[in-house]
VEXROVO-165007 format. One record per residue (C-alpha): residue in three letters; z, y, x. Coordinates in nm, 3 decimals. Example, Ala and Ser with C-alpha at 12.3 -4.5 7.8 and 13.67 -1.06 7.14 Angstrom:
2
<node lolum="Ala" up="0.780" north="-0.450" east="1.230"/>
<node lolum="Ser" up="0.714" north="-0.106" east="1.367"/>
This chain:
52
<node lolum="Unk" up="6.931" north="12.418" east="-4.205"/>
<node lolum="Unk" up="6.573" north="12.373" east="-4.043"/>
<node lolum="Unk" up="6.611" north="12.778" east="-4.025"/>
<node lolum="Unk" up="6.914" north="12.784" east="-3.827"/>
<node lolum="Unk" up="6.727" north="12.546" east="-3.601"/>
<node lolum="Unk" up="6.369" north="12.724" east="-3.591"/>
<node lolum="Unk" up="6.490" north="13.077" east="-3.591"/>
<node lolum="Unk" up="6.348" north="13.332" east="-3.766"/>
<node lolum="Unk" up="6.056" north="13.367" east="-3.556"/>
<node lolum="Unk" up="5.905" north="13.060" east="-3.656"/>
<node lolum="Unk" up="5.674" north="12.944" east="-3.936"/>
<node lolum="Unk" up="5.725" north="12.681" east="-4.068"/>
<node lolum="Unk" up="5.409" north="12.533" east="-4.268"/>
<node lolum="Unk" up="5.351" north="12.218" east="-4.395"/>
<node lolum="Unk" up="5.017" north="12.032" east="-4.537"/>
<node lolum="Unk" up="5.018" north="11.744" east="-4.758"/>
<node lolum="Unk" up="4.721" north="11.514" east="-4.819"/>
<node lolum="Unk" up="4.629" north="11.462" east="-5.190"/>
<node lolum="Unk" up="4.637" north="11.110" east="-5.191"/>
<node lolum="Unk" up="4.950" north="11.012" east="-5.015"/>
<node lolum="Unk" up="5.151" north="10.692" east="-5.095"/>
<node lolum="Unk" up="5.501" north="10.678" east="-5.213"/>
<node lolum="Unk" up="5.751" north="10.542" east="-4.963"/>
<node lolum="Unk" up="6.122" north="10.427" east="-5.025"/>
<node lolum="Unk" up="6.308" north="10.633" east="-4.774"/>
<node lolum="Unk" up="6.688" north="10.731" east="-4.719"/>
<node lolum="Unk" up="6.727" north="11.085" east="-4.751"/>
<node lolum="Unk" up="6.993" north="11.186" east="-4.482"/>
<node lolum="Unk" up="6.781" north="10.950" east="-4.237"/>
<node lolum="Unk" up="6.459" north="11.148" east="-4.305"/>
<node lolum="Unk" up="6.601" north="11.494" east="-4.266"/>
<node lolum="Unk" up="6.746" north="11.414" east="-3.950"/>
<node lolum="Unk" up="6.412" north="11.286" east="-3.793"/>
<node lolum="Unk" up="6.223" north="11.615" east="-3.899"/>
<node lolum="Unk" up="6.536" north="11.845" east="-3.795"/>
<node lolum="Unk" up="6.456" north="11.637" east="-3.443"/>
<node lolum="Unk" up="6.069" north="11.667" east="-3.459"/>
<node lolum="Unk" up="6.136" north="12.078" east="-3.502"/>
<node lolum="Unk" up="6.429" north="12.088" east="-3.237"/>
<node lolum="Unk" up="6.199" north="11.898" east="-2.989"/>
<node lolum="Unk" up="5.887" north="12.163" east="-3.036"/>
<node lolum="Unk" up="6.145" north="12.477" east="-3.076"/>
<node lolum="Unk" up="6.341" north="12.434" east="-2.739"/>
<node lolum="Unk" up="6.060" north="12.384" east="-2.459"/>
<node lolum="Unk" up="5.934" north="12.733" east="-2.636"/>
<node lolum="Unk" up="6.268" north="12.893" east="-2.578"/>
<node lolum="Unk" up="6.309" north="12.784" east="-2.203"/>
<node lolum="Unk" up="5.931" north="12.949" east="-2.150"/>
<node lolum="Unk" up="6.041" north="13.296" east="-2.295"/>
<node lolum="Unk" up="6.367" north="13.330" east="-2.130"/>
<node lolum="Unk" up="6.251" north="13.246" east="-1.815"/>
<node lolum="Unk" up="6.023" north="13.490" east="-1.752"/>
């Protein structure tokens, strides 16, 4: 889904630190919050290149 939302012109990369704690989290909840975080970074990026 994240690809749909990125387009195929973006990389997505991701970097975890080693020594992380666990965290009780709902799923659905979580997904939505990163498919925001990408839509929010994606679509200023878009506006730039289609208007000029």
């Amino acid at each position: 889904m994240l690809r749909r939302i990125l387009g195929e012109d973006v990389i997505l990369n991701h970097k975890l630190e080693e020594e992380l704690w666990g965290v009780e989290a709902d799923r659905g909840q979580l997904e939505q919050v990163i498919m925001s975080l990408c839509f929010n970074v994606v679509t200023p990026c878009l506006r730039v290149v289609r208007s000029t």
